[in-house]
ZADO-534064 format. One record per residue (C-alpha): x, y, z; chain. Coordinates in Angstrom, 1 decimal. Layout:
N
ATOM        X        Y        Z   fivo
ATOM        X        Y        Z      A
...
END
This chain:
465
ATOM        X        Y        Z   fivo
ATOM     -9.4    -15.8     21.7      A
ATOM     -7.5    -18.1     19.0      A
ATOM    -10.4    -20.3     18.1      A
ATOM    -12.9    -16.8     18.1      A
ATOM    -10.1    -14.6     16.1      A
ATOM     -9.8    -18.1     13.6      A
ATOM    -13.4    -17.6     12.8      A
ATOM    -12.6    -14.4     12.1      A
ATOM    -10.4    -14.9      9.8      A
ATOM    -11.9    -17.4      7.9      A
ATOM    -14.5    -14.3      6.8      A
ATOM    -11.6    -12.4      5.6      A
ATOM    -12.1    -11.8      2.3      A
ATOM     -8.4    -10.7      1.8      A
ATOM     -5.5    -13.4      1.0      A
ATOM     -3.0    -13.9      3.3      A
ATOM     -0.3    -16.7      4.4      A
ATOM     -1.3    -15.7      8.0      A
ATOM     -3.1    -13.0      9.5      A
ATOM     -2.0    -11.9     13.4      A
ATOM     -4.2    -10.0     15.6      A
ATOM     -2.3     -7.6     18.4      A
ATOM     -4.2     -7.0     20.9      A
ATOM     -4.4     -4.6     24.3      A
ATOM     -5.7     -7.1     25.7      A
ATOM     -4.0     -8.7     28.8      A
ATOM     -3.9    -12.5     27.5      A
ATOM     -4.5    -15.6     30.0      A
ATOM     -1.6    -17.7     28.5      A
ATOM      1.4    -18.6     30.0      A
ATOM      2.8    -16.4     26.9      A
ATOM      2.3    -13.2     25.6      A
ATOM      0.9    -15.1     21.9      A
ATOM     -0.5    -18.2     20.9      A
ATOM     -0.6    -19.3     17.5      A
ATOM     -1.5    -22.6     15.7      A
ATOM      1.6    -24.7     15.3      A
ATOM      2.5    -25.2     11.6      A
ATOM     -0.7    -23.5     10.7      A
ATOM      0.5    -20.7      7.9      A
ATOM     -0.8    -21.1      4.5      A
ATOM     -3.7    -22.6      6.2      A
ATOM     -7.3    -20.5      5.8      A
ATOM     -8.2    -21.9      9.4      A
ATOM     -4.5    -22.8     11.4      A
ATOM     -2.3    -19.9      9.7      A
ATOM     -3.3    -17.3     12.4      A
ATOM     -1.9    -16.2     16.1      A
ATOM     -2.9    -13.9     18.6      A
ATOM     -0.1    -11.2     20.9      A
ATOM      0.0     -8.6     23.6      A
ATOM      0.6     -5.3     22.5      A
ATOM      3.3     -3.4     24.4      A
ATOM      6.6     -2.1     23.9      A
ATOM      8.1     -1.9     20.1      A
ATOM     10.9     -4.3     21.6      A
ATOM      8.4     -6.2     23.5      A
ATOM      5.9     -6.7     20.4      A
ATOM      8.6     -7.3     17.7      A
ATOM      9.8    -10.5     19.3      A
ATOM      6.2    -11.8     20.9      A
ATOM      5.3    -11.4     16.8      A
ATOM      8.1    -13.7     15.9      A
ATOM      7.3    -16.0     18.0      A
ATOM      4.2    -16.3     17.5      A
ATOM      4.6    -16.3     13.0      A
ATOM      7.7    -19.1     14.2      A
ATOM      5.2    -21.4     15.7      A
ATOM      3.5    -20.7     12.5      A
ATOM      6.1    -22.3     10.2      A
ATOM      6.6    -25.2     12.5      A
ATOM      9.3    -23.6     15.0      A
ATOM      9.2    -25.1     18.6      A
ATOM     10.0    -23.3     21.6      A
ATOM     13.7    -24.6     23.2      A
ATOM     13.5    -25.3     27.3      A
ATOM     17.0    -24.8     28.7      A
ATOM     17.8    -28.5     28.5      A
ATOM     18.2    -28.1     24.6      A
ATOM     20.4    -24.8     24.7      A
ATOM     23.9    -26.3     24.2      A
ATOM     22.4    -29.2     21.6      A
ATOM     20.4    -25.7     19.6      A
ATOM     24.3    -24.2     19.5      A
ATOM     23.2    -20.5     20.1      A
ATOM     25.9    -18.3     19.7      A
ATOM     23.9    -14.6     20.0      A
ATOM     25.8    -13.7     23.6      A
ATOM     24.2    -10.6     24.0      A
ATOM     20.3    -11.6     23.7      A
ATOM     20.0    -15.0     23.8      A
ATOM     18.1    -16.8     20.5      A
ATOM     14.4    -16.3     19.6      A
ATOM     12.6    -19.6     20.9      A
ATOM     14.3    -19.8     23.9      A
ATOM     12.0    -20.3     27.2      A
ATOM     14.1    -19.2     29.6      A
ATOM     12.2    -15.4     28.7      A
ATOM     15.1    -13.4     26.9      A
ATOM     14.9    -10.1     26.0      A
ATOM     15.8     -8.2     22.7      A
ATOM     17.0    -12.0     21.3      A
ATOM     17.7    -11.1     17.4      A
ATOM     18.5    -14.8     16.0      A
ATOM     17.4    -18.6     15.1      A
ATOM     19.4    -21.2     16.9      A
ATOM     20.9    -24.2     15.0      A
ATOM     17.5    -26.2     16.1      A
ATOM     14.7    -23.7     14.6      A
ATOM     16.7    -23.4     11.5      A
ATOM     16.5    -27.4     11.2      A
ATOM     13.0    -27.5     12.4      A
ATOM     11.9    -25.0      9.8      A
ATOM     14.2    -26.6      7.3      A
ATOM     12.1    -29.6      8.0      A
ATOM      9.1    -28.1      8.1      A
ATOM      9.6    -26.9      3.9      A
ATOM     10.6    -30.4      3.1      A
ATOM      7.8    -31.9      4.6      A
ATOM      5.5    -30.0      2.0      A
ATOM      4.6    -27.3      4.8      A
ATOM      4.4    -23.6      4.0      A
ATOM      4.2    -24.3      0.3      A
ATOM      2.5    -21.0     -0.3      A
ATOM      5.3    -19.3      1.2      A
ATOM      7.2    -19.6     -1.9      A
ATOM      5.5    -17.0     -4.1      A
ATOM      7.0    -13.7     -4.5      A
ATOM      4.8    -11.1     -3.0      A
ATOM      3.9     -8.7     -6.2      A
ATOM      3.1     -5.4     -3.4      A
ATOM      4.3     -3.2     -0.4      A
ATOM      2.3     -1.6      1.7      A
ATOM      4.5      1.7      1.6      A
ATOM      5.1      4.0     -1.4      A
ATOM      6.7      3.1     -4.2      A
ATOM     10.4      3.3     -4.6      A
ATOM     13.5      1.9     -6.4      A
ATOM     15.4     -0.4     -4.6      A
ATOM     12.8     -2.2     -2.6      A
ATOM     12.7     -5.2     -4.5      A
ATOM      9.0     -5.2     -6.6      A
ATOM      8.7     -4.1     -9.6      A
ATOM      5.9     -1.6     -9.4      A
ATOM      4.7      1.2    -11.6      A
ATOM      7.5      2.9    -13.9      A
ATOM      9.2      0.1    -13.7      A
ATOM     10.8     -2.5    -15.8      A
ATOM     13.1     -4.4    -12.8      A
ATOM     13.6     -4.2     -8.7      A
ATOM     16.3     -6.4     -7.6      A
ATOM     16.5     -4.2     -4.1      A
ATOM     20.0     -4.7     -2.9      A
ATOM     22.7     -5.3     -5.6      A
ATOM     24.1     -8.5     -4.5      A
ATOM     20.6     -9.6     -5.7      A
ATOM     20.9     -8.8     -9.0      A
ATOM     22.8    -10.5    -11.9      A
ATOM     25.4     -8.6    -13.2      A
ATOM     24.2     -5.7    -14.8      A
ATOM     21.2     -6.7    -16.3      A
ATOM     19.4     -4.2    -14.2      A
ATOM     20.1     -0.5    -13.7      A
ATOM     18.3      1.9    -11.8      A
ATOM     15.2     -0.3    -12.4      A
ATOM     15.4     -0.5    -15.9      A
ATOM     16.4     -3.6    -17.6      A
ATOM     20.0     -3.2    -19.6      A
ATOM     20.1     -2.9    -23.3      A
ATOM     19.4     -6.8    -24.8      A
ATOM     18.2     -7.9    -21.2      A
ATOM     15.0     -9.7    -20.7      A
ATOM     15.3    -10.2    -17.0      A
ATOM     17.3     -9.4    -14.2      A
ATOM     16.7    -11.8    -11.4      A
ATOM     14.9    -15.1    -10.7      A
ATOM     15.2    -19.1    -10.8      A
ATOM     14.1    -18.9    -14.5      A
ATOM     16.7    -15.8    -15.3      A
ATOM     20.0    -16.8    -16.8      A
ATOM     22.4    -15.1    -14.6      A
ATOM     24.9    -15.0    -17.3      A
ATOM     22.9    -13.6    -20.6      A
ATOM     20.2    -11.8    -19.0      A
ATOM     17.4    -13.8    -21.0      A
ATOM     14.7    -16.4    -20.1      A
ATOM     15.9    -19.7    -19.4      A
ATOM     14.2    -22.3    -21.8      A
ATOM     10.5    -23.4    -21.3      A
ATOM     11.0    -26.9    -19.7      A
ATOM     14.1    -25.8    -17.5      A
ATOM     13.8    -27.4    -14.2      A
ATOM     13.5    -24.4    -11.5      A
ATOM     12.3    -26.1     -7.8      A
ATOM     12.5    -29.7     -7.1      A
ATOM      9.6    -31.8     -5.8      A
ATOM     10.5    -31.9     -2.1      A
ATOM      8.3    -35.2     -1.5      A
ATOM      6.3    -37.5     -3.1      A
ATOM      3.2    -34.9     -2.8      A
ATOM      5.1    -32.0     -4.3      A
ATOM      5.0    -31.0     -8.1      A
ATOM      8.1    -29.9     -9.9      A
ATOM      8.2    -26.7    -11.6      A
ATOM      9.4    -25.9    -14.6      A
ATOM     10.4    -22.2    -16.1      A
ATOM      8.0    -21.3    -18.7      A
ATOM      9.9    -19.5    -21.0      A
ATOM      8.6    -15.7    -20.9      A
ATOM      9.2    -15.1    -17.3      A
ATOM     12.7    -15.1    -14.4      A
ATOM     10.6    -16.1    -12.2      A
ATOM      9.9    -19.9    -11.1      A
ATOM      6.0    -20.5    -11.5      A
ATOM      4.2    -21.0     -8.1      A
ATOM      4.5    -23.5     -5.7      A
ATOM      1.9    -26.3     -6.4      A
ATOM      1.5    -29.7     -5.0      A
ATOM     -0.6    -32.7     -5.7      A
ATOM     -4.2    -32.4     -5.0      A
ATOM     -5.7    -34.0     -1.1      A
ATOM     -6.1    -37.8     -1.8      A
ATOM     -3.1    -39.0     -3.7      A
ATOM     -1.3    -42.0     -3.1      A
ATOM      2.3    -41.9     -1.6      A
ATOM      4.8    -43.7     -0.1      A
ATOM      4.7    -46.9     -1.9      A
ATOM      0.9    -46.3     -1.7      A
ATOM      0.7    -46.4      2.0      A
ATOM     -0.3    -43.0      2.6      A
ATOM     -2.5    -39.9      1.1      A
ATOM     -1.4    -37.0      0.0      A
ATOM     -3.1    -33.8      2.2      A
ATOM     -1.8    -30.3      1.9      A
ATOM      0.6    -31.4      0.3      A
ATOM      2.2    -33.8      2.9      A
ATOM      2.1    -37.6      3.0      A
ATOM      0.4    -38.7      5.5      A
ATOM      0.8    -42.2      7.0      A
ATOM      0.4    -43.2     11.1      A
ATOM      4.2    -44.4     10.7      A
ATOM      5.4    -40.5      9.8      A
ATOM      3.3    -39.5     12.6      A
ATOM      4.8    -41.5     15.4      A
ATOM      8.0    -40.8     13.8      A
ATOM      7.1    -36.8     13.9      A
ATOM      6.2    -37.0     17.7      A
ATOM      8.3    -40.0     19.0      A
ATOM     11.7    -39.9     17.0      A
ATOM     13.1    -41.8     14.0      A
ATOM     13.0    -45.1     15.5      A
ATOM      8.9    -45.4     16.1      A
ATOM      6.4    -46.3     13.8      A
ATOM      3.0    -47.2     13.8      A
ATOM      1.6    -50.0     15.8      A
ATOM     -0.1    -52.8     14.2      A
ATOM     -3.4    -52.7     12.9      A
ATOM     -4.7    -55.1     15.9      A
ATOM     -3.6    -52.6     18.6      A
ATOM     -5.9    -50.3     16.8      A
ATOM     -8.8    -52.5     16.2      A
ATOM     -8.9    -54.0     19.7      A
ATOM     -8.5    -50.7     21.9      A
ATOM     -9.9    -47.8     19.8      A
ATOM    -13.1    -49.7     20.0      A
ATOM    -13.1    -50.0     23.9      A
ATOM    -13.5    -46.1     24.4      A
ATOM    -10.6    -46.2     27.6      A
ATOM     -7.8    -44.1     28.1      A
ATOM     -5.8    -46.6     25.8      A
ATOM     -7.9    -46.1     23.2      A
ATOM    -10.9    -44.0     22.2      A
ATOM    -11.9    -41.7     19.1      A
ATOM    -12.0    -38.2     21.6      A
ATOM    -13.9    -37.1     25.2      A
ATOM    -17.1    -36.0     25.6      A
ATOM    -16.9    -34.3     29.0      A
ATOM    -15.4    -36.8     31.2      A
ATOM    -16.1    -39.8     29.2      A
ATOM    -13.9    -41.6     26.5      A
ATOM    -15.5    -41.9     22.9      A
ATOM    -15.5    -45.2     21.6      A
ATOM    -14.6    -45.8     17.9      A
ATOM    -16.5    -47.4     15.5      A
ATOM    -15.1    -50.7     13.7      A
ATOM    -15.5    -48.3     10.9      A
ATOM    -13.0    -45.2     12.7      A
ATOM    -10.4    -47.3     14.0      A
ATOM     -7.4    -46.3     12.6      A
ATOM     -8.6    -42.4     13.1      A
ATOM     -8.7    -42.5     16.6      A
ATOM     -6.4    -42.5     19.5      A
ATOM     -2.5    -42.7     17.7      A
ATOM     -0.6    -46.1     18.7      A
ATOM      3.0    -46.3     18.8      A
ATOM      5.5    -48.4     18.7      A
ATOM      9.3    -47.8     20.5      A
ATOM      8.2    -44.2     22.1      A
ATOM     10.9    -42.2     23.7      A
ATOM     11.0    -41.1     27.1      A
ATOM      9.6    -37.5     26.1      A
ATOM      8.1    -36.2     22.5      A
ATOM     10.1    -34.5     19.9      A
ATOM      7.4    -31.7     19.9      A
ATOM      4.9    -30.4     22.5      A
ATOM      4.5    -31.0     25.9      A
ATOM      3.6    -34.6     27.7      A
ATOM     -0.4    -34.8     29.0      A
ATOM     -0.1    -37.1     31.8      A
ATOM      2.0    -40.1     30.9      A
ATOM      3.0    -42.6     28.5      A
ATOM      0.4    -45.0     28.0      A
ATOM      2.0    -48.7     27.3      A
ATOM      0.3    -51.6     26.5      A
ATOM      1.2    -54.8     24.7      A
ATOM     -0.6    -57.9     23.7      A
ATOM      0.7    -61.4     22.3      A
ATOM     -0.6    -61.3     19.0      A
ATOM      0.2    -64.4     16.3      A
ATOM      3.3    -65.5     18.2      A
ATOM      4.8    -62.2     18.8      A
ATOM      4.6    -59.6     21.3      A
ATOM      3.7    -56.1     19.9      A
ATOM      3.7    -52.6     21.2      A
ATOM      0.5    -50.3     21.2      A
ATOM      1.8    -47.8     23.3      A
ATOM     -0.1    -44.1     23.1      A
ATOM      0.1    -40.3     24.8      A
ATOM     -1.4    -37.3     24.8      A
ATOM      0.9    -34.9     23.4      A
ATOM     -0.4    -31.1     23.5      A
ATOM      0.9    -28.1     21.3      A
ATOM      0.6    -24.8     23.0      A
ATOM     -2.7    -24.2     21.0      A
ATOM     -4.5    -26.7     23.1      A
ATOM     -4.1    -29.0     19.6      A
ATOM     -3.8    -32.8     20.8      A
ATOM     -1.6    -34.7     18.2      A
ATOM     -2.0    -37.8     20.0      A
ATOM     -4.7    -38.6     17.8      A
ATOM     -4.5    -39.4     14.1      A
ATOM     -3.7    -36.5     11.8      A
ATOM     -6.9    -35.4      9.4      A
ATOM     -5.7    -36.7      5.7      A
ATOM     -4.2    -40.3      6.9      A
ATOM     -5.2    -43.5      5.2      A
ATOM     -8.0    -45.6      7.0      A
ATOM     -9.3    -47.9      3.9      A
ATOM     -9.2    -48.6      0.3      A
ATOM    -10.1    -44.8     -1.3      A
ATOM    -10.8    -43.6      2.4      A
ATOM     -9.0    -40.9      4.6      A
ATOM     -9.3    -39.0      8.3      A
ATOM    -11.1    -36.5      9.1      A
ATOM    -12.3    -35.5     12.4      A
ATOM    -11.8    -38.6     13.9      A
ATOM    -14.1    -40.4     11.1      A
ATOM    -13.0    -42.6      8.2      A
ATOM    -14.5    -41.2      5.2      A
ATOM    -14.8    -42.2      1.6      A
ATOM    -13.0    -39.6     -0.4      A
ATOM    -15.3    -39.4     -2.7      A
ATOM    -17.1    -37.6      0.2      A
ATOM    -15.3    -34.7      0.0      A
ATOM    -16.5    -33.2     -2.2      A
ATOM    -13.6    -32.0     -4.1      A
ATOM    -13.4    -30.7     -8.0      A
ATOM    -11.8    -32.7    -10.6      A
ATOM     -9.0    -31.5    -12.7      A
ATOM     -9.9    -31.4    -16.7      A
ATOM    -11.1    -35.8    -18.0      A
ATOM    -10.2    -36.8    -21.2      A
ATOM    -12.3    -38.6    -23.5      A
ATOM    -11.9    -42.0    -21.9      A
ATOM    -12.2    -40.5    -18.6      A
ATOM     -8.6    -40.3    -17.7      A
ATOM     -7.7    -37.1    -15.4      A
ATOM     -5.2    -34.8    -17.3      A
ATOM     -5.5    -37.6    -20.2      A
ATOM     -3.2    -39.8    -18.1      A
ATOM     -0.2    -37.6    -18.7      A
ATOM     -0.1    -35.1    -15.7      A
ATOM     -0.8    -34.9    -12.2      A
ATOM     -4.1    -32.9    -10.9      A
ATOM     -2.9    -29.5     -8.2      A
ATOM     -3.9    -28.6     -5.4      A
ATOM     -5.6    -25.5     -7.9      A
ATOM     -7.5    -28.3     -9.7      A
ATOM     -5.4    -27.7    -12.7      A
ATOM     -3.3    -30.3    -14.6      A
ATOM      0.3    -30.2    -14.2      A
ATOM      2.0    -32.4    -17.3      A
ATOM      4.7    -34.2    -17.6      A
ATOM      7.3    -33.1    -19.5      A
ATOM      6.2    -34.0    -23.5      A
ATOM      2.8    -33.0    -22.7      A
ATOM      1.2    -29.6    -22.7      A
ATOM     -2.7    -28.0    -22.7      A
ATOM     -5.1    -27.6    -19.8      A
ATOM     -5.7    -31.5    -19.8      A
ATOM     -2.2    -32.4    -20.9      A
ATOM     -3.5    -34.4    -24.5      A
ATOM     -1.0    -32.8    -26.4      A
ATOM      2.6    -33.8    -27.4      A
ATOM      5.0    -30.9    -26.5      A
ATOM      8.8    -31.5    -28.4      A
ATOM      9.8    -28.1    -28.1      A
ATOM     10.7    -29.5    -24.3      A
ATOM     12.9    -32.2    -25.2      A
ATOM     15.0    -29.5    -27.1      A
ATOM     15.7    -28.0    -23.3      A
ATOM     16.1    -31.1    -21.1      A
ATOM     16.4    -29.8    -17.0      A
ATOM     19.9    -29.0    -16.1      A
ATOM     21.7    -29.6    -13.0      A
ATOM     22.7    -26.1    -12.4      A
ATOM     21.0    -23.2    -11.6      A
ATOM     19.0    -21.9     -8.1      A
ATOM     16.6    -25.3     -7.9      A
ATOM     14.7    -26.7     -4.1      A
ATOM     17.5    -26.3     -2.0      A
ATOM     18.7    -23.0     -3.1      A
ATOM     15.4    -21.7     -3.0      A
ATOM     14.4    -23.5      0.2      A
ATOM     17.9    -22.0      2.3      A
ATOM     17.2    -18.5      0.7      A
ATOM     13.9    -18.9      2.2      A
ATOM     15.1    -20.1      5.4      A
ATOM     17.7    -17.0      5.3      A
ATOM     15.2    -14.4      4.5      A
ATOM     12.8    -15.8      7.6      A
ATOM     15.3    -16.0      9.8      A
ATOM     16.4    -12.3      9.2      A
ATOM     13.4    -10.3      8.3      A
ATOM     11.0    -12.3     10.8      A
ATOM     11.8    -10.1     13.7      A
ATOM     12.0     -6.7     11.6      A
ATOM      8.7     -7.7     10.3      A
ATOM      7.6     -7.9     14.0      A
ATOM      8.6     -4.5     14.8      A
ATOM      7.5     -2.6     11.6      A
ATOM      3.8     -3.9     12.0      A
ATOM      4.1     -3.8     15.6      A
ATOM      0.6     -2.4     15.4      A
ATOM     -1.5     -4.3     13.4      A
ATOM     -2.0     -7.4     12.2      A
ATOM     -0.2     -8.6      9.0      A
ATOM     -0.2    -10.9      5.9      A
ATOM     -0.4    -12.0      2.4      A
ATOM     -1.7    -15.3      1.4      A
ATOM     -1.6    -17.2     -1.5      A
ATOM     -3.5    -20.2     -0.8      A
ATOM     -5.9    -21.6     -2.9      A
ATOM     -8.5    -24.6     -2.3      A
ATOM     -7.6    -28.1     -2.0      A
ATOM     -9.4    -29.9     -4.7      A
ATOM     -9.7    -33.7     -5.2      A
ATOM    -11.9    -36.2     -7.3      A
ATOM    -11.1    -39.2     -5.8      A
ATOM    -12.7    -41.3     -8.8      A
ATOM    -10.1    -40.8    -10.9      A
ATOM     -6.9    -40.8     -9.2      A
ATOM     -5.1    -42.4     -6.6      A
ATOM     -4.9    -46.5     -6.0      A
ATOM     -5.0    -47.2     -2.5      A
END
């Protein structure tokens, strides 16, 4: 039903950061929902599936489900006194041990979410929604018809730059990143409102007319990161060491390219590029390194999902040292196998993963932000987004960044002020304490608003490896 309602949802013509279906339906899961893990802002991952039932019942199979969603795992009983849940009456959210009425996040899902954002997942998740689906009223937090501010509760506003939704006499804004908290005005175009949280991520900058931050972009799919040793791709960097590192723990890393070129080719259960039925796929010389994932120094059990049979170690002598090229099938609850190389990792010079094939990037197919005369993408003084538009650096303005700006070097970035990590724990705050309201106010239907727009790449012009 996840893979049908996916489809589905692809069609939708609607935006959203993930659509939920809740259905009558009695599901054949060993849970009331499945969702794709870490799915949301994606147009094919960022949905889940749930049993209708109770109000009780529905509100917290919905937050699990939109959890798993934004990279939440479930907690077995062996992690309850590492996760530090301290809700007595209800026990926390993700816990396995099948709780009722559970209200809170432990310790752990806060971290894993917290992760999650700095990463460069849920990167649409930042944008302020700009409508409710109820009437209109002061105090809700959006500004909607009538008008001129919202800041919902008062401890959300700045001092008293808004009244009764209607900005205060001088005011120019009354809430926001880009909202001086102290004047009421604009901060300066150029002032540094969210931090790039990785070497994918784009920094934003206030623009000068507006209290709110501009949205959330990232570097187009393709990009060179980590020292050039992986790809940008949705706005994470992907390499086969972060992978390991993301299953097996902090101390793995990816094996070395031998282990890869010797056992991926063989088409055994120590290496293969997939099953067909029974049978193990074997890899082309050309689809190596985006087959079966090799490890080295795996831990007893993964960091996420749930062990498919067992560890697989091998080891060869290879040029006068022994190395590990250790593998496993490790399963998310959505049937997703991450024991294979992740869609977006490096496999060649100006070549990436996807579906198990090493592909040019060039054959992807995606649009190029604005060339300059000499062929440079954003004239060499920007970055192309993930909305194929150029983002410049900071003396450089227009859509292809060829023009000096010094109006920014009068307002430099300052250190104070809401930046990543204020926005990124507010963030964190507001799931953790709406998530399962939100689960019982659309107990009925399924739910979202996206702001997700194409990945774009032209892989001629940017990125060295």
């Amino acid at each position: 039903m996840l893979h049908e309602f996916s489809k589905y949802r692809q069609r939708i013509k609607q935006h959203a950061d993930a659509v939920h279906l809740i259905s009558r339906v009695t599901f054949h899961y060993k849970r009331s929902s499945l969702s794709y893990f870490g799915g949301v802002c994606s147009r094919t991952r960022g949905v889940g599936v749930n049993e209708y039932g109770l109000p009780m019942a529905v509100a917290q199979v919905l937050s699990q489900s939109l959890a798993q969603n934004l990279g939440i795992q479930w907690e077995p009983s062996s992690r309850k006194p590492k996760c530090d849940c301290t809700e007595s009456w209800g026990g926390c959210i993700m816990e396995e041990t099948g709780v009722s009425h559970s209200r809170k996040f432990s310790k752990c899902s806060i971290l894993e979410y917290r992760d999650f954002l700095q990463r460069g997942g849920g990167a649409c998740l930042f944008n302020r929604p700009t409508k409710l689906f109820e009437p209109t009223e002061c105090g809700n937090g959006y500004v909607e018809a009538g008008e001129e501010c919202d800041c919902g509760f008062h401890v959300e506003c700045y001092g008293v730059c808004c009244k009764k939704c209607s900005l205060s006499n001088g005011a120019h804004c009354s809430d926001g990143p880009c909202c001086n908290n102290t004047s009421c005005l604009f901060q300066p175009r150029g002032y540094e409102c969210r931090d790039a949280v990785n070497g994918c991520d784009i920094t934003e900058y206030c623009t000068g007319d507006s209290g709110q931050c501009p949205p959330n972009l990232h570097k187009q799919d393709g990009y060179a990161c980590n020292q050039n040793q992986g790809r940008c791709y949705s706005g994470e960097c992907k390499t086969r060491d972060n992978q390991c590192q993301y299953i097996w723990g902090t101390k793995a890393s990816g094996s070395d390219k031998f282990c890869y070129e010797k056992l991926n080719t063989e088409g055994t259960e120590k290496g293969n590029c997939g099953k067909d039925g029974d049978r193990w796929i074997q890899c082309s010389k050309h689809d190596v390194f985006c087959g079966f994932l090799l490890c080295t120094n795996l831990t007893r059990a993964p960091r996420i999902g749930q062990l498919q049979g067992e560890i697989i170690p091998t080891s060869f002598y290879h040029q006068g040292r022994v190395i590990d090229c250790s593998g496993a099938h490790v399963v998310l609850d959505d049937d997703t196998d991450v024991g294979y190389v992740e869609d977006g990792t490096p496999c060649g010079p100006s070549m990436m993963c996807l579906d198990r094939k090493c592909l040019q990037i060039q054959a992807l197919n995606m649009s190029s932000c604005p060339l300059d005369s000499k062929g440079k993408v954003c004239s060499g003084h920007g970055v192309c987004s993930n909305e194929a538009t150029c983002i410049c650096d900071f003396t450089w303005a227009g859509t292809d960044c060829s023009i000096r700006d010094p109006v920014r070097n009068l307002h430099p970035s300052k250190d104070e002020g809401p930046k990543v990590n204020m926005a990124t724990s507010r963030l964190i705050g507001a799931v953790a304490g709406t998530i399962l309201a939100l689960g019982v106010i659309f107990g009925g239907t399924g739910w979202g608003i996206e702001n997700v727009k194409k990945r774009r790449f032209d892989p001629t012009q940017q990125g060295p490896i």
